[in-house]
C-alpha positions in Angstrom: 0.0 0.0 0.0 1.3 3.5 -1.2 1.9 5.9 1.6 -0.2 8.6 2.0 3.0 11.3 1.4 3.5 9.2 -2.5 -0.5 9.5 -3.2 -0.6 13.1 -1.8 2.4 13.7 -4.6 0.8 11.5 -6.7 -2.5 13.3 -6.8 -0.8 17.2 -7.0 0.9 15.8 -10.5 -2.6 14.9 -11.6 -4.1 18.3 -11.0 -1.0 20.4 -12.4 -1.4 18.0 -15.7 -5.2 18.8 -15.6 -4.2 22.4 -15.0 -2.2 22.8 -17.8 -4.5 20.7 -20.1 -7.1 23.0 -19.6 -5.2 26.3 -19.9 -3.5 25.2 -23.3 -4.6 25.7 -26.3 -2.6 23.2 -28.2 -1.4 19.8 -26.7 0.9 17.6 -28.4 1.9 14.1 -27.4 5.1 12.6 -28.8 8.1 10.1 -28.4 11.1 11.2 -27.4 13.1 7.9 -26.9 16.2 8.4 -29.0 16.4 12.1 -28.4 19.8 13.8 -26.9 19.5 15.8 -23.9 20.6 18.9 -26.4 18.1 18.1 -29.1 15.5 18.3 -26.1 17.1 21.5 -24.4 16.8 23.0 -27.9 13.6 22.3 -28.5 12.6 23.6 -24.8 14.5 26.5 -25.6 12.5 27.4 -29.0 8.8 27.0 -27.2 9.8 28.9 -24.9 9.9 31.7 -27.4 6.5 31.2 -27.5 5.1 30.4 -24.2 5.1 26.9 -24.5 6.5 23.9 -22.5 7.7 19.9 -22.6 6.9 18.2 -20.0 7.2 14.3 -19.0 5.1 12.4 -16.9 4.3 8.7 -15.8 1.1 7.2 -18.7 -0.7 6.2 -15.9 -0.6 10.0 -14.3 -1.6 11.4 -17.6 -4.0 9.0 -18.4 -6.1 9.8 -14.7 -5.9 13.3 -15.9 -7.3 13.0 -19.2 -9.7 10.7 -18.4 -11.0 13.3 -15.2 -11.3 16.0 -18.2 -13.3 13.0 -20.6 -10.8 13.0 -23.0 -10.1 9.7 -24.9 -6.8 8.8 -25.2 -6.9 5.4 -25.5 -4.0 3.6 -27.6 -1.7 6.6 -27.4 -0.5 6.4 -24.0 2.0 3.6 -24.7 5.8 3.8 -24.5 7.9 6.8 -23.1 5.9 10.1 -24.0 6.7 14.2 -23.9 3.6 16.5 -23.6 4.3 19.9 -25.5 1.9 22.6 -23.7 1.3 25.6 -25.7 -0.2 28.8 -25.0 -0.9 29.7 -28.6 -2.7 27.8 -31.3 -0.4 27.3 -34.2 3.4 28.5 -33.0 3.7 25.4 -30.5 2.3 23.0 -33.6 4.7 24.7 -36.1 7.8 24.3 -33.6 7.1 20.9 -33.1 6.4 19.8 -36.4 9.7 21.0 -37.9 11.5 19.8 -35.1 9.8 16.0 -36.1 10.8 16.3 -39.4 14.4 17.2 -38.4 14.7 14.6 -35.8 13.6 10.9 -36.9 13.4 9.8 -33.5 10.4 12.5 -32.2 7.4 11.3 -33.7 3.9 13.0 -32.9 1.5 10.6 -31.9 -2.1 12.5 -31.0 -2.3 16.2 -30.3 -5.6 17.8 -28.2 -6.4 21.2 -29.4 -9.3 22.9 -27.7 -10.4 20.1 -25.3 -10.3 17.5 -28.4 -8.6 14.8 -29.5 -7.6 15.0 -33.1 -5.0 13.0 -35.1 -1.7 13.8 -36.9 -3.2 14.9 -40.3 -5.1 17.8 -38.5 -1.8 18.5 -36.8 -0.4 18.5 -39.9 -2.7 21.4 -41.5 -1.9 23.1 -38.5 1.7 23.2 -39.4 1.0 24.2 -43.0 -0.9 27.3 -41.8 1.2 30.5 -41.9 2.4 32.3 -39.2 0.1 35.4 -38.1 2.8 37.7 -38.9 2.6 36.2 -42.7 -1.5 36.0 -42.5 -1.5 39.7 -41.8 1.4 40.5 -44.8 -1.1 38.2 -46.6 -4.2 40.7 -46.0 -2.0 43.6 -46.2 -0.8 42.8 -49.4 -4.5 41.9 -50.6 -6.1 45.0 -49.7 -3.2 47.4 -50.9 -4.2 46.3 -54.3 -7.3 47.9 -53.9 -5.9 51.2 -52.8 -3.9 51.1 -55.2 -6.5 50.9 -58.2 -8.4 53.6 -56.4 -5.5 56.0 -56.4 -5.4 55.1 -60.3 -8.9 55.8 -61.2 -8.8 59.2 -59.0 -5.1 60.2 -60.9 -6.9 59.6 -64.3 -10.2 61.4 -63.0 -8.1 64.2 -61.7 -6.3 64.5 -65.3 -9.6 64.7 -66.9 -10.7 67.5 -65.0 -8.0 69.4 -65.8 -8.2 69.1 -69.4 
């Protein structure tokens, strides 16, 4: 029988994971087996650029969690895992994604964005979305066009009047 001191410890990692479940907006699940302790620091260190986090914890601790929050994460809770927390929407997804594709040993297994479940090909048009930085260029760049045509017409209208 566990001590009350180990299930008193146990229980305060189950409420910080359902903490930070709740106040992320994107949670990835991956493996890490395989990874150095630099690949790992330098992922940590580019989420952090973003407000995001790794974290490890025991399956059986995550899985309490999730299931107290009626998530279903059955089948993915297998093997060592990392939990990416992230703040933001897309950054977190972006980081990790490249850093998958660089690294053959961190693969994404399931990711929870809003409360959800969803599987790597959502993840995956996640990733492919571009920054908000280059949505807004992307806007900007639409809407100049139409400034610019009205600048035109008013120059040639202008030249008429003069005339």
């Amino acid at each position: 029988m566990a001590s009350a001191k180990i299930l008193e410890n146990k229980k305060a990692i189950v409420d910080e994971i359902k903490n930070n479940l709740q106040n992320s907006e994107s949670v990835i699940i991956f493996t890490y087996q395989g990874l150095t302790v630099s690949d790992l620091s330098d992922l940590r260190r580019e989420l952090r650029k973003v407000d995001s986090e790794v974290k490890v914890y025991k399956n059986t601790l995550l899985k309490r969690a999730v299931d107290d929050l009626n998530i279903n994460l059955d089948g993915f809770l297998e093997g060592p895992n990392a939990i990416l927390f992230g703040k933001d929407l897309l950054e977190p997804i972006k980081i990790i994604s490249n850093f998958a594709k660089n690294h053959d040993k961190a693969n994404i297994t399931v990711g929870i964005i809003n409360g959800s479940p969803v599987d790597l090909d959502v993840i995956k048009e996640y990733a492919s979305i571009p920054s908000r930085d280059g949505l807004l260029t992307m806007l900007a760049g639409g809407m100049i066009q139409y400034v610019r045509d009205l600048a035109i017409g008013l120059n040639m209208y202008a030249e008429q009047l003069e005339k």
